[in-house]
C-alpha positions as CSV (number, residue, x, y, z in Angstrom):
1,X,84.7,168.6,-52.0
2,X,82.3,168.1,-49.2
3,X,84.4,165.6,-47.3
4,X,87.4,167.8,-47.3
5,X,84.7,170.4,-46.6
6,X,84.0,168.6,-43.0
7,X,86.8,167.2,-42.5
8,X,88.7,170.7,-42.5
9,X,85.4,171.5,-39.9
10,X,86.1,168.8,-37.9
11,X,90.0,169.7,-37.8
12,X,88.8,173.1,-36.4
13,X,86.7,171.9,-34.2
14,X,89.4,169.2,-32.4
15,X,92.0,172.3,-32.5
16,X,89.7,174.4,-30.3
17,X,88.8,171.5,-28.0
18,X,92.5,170.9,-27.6
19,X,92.7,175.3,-26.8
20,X,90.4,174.4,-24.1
21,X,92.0,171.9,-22.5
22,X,95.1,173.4,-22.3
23,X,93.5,176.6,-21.2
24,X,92.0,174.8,-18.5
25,X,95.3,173.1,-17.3
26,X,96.8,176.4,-17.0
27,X,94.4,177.7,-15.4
28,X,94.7,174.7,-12.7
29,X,98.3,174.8,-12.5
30,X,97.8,178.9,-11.8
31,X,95.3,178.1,-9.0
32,X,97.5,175.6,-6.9
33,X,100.5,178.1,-7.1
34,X,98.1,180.3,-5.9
35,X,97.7,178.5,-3.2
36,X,101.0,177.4,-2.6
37,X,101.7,177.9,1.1
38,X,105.9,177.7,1.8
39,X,107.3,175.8,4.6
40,X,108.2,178.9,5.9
41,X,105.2,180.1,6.4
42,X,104.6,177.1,8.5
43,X,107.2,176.4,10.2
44,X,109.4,179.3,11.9
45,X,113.1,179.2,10.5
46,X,115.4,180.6,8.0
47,X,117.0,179.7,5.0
48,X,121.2,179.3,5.1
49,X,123.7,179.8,2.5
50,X,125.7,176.7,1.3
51,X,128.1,176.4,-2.1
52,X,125.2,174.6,-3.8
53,X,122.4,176.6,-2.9
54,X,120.1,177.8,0.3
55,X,118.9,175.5,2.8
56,X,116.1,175.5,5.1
57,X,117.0,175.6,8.8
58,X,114.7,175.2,11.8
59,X,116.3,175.6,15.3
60,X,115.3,175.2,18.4
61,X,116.6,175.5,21.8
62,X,115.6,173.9,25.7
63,X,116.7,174.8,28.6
64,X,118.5,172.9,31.4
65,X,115.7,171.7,33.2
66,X,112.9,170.6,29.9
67,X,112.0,167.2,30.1
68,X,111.5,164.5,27.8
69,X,108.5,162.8,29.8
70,X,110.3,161.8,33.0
71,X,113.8,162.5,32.2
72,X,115.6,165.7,32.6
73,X,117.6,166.2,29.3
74,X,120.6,167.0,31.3
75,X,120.3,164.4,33.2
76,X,122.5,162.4,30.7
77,X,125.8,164.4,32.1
78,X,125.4,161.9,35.1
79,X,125.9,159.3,32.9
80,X,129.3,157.0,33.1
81,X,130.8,156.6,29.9
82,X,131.6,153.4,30.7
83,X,127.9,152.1,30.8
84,X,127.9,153.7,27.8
85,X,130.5,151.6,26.4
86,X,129.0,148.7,27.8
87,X,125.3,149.5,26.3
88,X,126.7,150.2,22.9
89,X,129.5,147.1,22.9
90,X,132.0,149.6,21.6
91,X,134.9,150.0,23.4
92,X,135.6,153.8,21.6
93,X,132.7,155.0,23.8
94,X,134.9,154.9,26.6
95,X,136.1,158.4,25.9
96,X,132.7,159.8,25.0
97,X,132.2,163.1,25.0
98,X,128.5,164.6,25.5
99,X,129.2,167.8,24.3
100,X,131.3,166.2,21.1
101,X,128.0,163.7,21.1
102,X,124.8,164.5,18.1
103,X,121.6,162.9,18.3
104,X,120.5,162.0,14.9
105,X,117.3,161.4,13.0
106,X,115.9,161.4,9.5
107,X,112.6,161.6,7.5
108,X,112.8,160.0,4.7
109,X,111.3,159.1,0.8
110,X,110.8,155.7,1.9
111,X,111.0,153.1,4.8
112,X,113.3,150.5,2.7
113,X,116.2,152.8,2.0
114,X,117.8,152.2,-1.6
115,X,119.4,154.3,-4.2
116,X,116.1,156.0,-4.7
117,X,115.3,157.0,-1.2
118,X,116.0,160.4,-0.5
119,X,116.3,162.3,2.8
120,X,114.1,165.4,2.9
121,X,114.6,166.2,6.8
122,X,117.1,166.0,9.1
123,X,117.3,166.4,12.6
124,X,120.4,167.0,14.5
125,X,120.6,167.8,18.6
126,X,123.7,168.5,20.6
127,X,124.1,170.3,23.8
128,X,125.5,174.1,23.4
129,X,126.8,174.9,26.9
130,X,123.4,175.6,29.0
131,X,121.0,174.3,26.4
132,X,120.3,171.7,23.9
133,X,119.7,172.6,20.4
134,X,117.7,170.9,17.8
135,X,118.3,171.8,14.0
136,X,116.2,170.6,11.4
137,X,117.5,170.7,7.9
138,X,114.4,170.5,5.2
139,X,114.8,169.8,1.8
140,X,112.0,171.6,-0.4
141,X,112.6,169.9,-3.8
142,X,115.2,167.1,-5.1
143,X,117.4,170.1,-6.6
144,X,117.7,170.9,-2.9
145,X,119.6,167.9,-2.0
146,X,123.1,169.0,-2.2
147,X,122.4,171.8,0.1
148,X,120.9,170.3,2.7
149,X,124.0,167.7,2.6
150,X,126.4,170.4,2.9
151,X,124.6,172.3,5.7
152,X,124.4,168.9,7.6
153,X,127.9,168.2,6.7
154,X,129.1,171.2,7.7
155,X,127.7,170.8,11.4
156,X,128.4,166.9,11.8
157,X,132.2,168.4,11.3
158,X,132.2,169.4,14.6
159,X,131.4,166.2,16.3
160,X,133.1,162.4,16.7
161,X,130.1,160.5,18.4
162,X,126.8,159.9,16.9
163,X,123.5,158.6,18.5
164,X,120.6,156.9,16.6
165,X,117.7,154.5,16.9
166,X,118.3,151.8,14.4
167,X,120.8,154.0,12.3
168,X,123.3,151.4,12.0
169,X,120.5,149.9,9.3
170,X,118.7,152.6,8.1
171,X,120.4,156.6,8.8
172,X,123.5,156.2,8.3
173,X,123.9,154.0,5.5
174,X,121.6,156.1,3.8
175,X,123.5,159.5,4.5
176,X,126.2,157.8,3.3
177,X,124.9,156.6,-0.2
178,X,123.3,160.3,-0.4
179,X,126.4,162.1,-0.3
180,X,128.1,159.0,-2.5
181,X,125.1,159.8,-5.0
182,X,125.8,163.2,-4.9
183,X,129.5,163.4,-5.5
184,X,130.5,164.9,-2.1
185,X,132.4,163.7,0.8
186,X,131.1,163.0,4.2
187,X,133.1,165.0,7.0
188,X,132.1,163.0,10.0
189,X,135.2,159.7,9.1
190,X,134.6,156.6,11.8
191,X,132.5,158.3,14.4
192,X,131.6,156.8,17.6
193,X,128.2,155.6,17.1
194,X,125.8,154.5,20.3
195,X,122.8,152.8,18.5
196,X,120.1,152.8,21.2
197,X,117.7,149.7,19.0
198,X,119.9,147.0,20.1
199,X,119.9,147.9,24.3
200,X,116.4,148.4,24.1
201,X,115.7,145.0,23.0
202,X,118.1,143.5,25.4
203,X,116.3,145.0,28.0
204,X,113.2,145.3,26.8
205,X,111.9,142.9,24.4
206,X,110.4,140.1,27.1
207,X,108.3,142.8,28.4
208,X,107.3,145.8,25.9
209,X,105.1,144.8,23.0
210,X,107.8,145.7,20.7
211,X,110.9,148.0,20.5
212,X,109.8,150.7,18.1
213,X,110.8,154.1,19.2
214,X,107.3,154.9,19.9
215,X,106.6,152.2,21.8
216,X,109.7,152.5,24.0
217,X,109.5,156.5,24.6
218,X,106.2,155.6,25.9
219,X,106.3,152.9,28.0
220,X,109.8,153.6,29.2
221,X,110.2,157.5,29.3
222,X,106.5,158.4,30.0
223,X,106.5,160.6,26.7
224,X,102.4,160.6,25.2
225,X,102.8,161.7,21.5
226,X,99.6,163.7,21.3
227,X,98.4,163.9,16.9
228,X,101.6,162.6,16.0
229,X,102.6,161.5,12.3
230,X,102.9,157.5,12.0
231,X,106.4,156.7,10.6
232,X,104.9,154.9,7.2
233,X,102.8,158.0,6.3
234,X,105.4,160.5,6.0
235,X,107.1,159.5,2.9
236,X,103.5,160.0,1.3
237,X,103.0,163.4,3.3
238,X,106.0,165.1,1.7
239,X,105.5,163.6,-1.7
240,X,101.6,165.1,-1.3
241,X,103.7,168.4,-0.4
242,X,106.0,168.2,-3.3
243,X,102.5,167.9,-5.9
244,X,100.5,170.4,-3.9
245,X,103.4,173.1,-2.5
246,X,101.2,173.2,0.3
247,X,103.5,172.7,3.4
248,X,100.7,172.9,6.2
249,X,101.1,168.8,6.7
250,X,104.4,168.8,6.9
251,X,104.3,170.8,10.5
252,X,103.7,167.4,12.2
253,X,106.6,165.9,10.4
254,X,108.7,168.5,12.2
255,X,107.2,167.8,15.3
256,X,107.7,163.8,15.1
257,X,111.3,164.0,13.9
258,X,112.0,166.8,16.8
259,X,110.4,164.3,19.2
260,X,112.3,161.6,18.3
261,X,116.0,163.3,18.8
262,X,114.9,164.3,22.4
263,X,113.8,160.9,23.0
264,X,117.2,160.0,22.2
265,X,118.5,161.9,24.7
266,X,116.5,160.7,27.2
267,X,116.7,157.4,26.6
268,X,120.4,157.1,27.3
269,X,120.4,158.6,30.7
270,X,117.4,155.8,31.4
271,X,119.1,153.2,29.8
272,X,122.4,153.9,31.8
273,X,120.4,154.6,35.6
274,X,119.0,151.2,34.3
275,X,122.0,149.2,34.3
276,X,123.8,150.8,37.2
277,X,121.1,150.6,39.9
278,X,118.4,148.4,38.2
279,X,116.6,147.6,42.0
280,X,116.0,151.2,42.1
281,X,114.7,152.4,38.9
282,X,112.6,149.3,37.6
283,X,110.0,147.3,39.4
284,X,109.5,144.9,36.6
285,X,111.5,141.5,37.6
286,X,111.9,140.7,33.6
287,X,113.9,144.1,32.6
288,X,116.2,142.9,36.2
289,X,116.4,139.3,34.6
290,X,117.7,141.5,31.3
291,X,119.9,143.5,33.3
292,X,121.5,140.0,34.7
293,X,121.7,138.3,31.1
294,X,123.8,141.4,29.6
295,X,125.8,141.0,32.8
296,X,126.0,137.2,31.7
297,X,126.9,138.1,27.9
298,X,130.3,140.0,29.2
299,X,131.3,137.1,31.5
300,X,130.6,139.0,34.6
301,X,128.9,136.4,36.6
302,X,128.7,137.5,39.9
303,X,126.6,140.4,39.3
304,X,124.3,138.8,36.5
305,X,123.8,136.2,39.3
306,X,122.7,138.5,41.7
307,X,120.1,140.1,39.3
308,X,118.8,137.0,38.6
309,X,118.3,136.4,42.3
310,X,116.5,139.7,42.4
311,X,114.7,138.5,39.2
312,X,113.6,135.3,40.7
313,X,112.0,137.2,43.6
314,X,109.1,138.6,41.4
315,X,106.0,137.1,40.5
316,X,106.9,135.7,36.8
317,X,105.6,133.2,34.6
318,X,106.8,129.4,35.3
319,X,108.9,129.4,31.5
320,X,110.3,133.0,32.7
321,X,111.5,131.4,35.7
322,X,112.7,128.3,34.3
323,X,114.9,130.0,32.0
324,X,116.4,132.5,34.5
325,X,117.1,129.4,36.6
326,X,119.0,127.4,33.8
327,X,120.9,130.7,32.9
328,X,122.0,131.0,36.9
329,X,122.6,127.5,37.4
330,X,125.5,127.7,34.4
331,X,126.8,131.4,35.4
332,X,127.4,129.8,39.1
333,X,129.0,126.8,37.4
334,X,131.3,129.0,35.1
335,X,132.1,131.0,38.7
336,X,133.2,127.2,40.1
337,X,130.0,128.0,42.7
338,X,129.0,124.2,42.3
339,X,127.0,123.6,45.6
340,X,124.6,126.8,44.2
341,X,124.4,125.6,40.8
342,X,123.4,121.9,42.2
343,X,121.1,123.6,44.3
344,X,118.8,125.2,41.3
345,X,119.4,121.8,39.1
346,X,117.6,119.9,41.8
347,X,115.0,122.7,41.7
348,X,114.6,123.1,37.9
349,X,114.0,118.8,38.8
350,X,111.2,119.1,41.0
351,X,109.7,122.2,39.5
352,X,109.4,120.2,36.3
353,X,106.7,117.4,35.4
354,X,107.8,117.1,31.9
355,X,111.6,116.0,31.4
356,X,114.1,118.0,31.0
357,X,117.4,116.7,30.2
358,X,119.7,119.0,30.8
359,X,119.8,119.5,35.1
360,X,119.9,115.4,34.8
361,X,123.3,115.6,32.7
362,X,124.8,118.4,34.6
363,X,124.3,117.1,37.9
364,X,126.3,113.8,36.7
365,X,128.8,115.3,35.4
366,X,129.1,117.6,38.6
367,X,128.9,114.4,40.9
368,X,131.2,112.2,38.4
369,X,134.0,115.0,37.3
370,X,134.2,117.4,40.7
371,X,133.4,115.4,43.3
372,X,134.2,112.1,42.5
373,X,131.4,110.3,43.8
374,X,130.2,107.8,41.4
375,X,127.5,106.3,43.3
376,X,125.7,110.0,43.4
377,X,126.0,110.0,39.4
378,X,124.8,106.5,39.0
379,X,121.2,107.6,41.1
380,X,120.8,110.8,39.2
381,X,121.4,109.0,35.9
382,X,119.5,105.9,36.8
383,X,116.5,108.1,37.6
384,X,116.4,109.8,34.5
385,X,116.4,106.7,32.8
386,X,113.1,105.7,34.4
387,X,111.8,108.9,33.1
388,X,112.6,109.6,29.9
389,X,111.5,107.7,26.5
390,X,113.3,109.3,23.9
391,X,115.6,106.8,22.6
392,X,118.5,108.9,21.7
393,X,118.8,111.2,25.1
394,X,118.7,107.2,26.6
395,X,121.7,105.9,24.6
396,X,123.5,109.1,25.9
397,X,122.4,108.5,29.6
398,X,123.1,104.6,29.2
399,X,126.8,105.4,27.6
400,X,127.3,107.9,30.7
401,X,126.0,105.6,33.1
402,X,128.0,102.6,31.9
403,X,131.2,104.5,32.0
404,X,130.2,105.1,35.8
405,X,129.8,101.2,36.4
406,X,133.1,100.5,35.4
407,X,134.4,103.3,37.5
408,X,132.3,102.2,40.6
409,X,133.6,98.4,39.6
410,X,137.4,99.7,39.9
411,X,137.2,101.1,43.2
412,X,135.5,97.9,44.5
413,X,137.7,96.1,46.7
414,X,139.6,93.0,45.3
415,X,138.4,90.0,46.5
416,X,141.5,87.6,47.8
C-alpha cells in the first residue's frame, strides 16, 4: 500500500511540474507578442487588397533630378535602344520602351533558389511620367504568399521589358516556380529582359575585383552603401523576424533591396554612355580594351580595332598588352588589313623572349597564301625553328616549311 501510496505522490508531483512548465511557456509566448513590433510600424506603407488576402505595400517616389551616386536617374531616357540591344544580345530590345521598362529585385528565403525558397520582398521600379516609383511588396508570413504574387502580378501586367542583375539565374526562375507552386498564372508572357550581370563582366571583370552588384554600384556608379544588409544575412534576418514578430531588422532589408533597383537604373544609362563614347567616360585603358572586344564578338572590326589602339595607349601590364595585340592582329586580318596585322605579329615577336607560336604561323601563312612570296615564309619559318624545342609545334613548322621548298624549287628556273 505504501508504494502505490508514493507512487500516486510522485504522479502528483510530475503533473504539477508539467502545470508549471506549461504555465511558463505561456507566459513566454504572451511576452514576445507583447512585444511584437509590425512591419508597419517600421516601415511607412499600407496594406492592399488582393483575391487571396492583404498585402503589404511600400512606395516610394524620386524626382527627376535624384541621383544614384553619379548618375541622374533620368538620365537613362538618353539612352539608344540600340546599345541596349547590343548590351543585352537581344534583338527584342530594339523597341524598348523605358516607360513600358520595370526594374526588378527580390529578397529571398535562401541564396540557392529551389522549391523551398520563398520570396518575402519584392521590389519593383518604373518611371510614372515625372518620377520614378519604387514599390516594395512584403510578405509577413508563408500564408501571405499568394497575395503578394497577385499584387506583383497585377503591376508586372502593365509592362513588356524587365531589368535584373543576375535574374536570368536566380529572380525570375524563382517567380516563376512561386507562382507554379502556388497554382496561379504569371501575367508578364516572354518579356523583354536586359540582364545587366553579363555586361558588367564584359566590361568589367579584368579590372573590378568582382562583379557583384555591390561591388559594381560602387566602383562604377560612385554609390557608398552606408550600414547596409550583406546579401547572405537576409534570409536569416527575416526568418529571425518570422520567430520574434519583431520587424525592426528588417528596415535595412528595405533599404538594400530599394538600393539595389535604383542601381539598376543607373547602371544602364552608365553602361550605355560607356559603349557609345568610351574615350570620354572611362580613363581606365582595360574597360576601352573591353569595349573593343564586345565590338570584336559582333564582327565589327573597325571600331573594336580602334579601341584597342586607344587601349594600347595606356600603361597596362605586358600579358594585358599581349593579349590586346593578338586580338587586333586577327580583327585586322578578318578586315583583309594585312600590312597592320603583320605589323603587330612582328611586334608580339620582338616583345616576346619566350616563344610564341602563333605570330610565327600567321606571318607564313600571310607571306605564303597572300603575297606569294615564298622566300619571306621560308625565313620566318626557319627562324622559329631555331627557337623553339617542342617537338610537335616543330613537325608542324617542318611540314609547312617543306611544302615551301617545293614551292620555291618549282619556280626555280629550269636548267637547259
Amino acid at each position: 500500500m505504501d508504494d502505490i501510496k508514493k507512487r500516486l505522490e510522485k504522479i502528483a508531483q510530475l503533473k504539477k511540474n508539467i502545470s508549471k512548465i506549461n504555465q511558463a511557456q505561456k507566459e513566454k509566448s504572451i511576452s514576445i507578442v507583447n512585444q511584437e513590433i509590425k512591419i508597419e510600424e517600421v516601415v511607412s506603407g499600407n496594406f492592399i487588397s488582393t483575391p487571396f488576402g492583404d498585402s503589404f505595400l511600400r512606395e516610394n517616389y524620386f524626382p527627376q533630378d535624384y541621383r544614384c551616386g553619379e548618375v541622374e536617374l533620368f538620365q537613362i531616357f538618353q539612352s539608344s535602344a540600340k546599345t541596349i540591344s547590343s548590351l543585352a544580345r537581344d534583338n527584342r530590345l530594339r523597341e524598348i520602351d523605358i516607360h513600358k521598362t520595370v526594374f526588378l529585385d527580390t529578397e529571398t528565403t535562401g541564396l540557392a533558389g529551389g522549391a523551398g525558397t520563398y520570396i518575402f520582398l519584392v521590389g519593383v521600379g518604373y518611371f510614372a511620367k515625372d518620377q520614378f516609383c519604387v514599390r516594395q511588396y512584403f510578405m509577413r508570413d508563408f500564408n501571405e504568399e499568394r497575395a503578394l504574387l497577385s499584387a506583383v502580378n497585377e503591376l508586372l501586367s502593365d509592362f513588356n521589358t524587365i531589368v535584373t542583375y543576375n535574374g536570368k539565374a536566380f529572380d525570375i526562375p524563382l517567380i516563376e516556380s512561386r507562382f507554379i507552386m502556388s497554382g496561379m498564372k504569371l501575367n508578364i508572357k516572354n518579356p523583354g529582359h536586359f540582364d545587366l550581370l553579363y555586361p558588367a563582366r564584359r566590361l568589367w571583370k579584368r579590372r573590378l575585383e568582382n562583379c557583384s552588384l555591390s561591388t559594381v554600384e560602387r566602383d562604377i556608379l560612385g554609390v557608398i552603401r552606408e550600414n547596409d544588409v550583406p546579401g547572405y544575412l537576409v534570409p536569416e534576418i527575416y526568418f529571425r523576424y518570422l520567430k520574434t514578430k519583431d520587424a525592426r531588422a528588417l528596415k535595412p532589408v528595405f533599404e538594400h533591396n530599394l538600393q539595389d533597383i535604383l542601381s539598376l537604373v543607373a547602371l544602364v544609362s552608365r553602361m550605355c554612355f560607356l559603349i557609345e563614347d568610351p574615350l570620354n567616360y572611362t580613363k581606365y585603358g582595360m574597360d576601352i580594351f573591353s569595349i573593343g572586344r564586345m565590338f570584336d564578338e559582333e564582327k565589327r572590326y573597325e571600331q573594336c580595332t580602334h579601341y584597342y589602339t586607344e587601349a594600347l595607349k595606356h600603361n597596362l601590364a605586358e600579358e594585358e598588352t599581349s593579349e590586346i595585340l593578338k586580338l587586333a592582329s586577327f580583327a585586322y586580318k578578318r578586315q583583309g588589313e594585312w600590312e597592320d596585322a603583320e605589323k603587330i605579329w612582328k611586334e608580339i615577336i620582338e616583345r616576346n623572349r619566350e616563344f610564341i607560336y602563333y605570330p610565327y604561323e600567321e606571318l607564313a601563312k600571310y607571306y605564303e597564301h597572300h603575297l606569294k612570296d615564298y622566300q619571306k615564309a621560308k625565313i620566318i619559318l626557319e627562324e622559329a625553328l631555331n627557337i623553339v624545342e617542342n617537338i610537335f609545334i616543330r613537325e608542324k613548322l617542318q611540314y609547312r616549311l617543306n611544302r615551301i621548298k617545293g614551292k620555291l624549287l618549282c619556280q626555280a628556273p629550269k636548267l637547259s
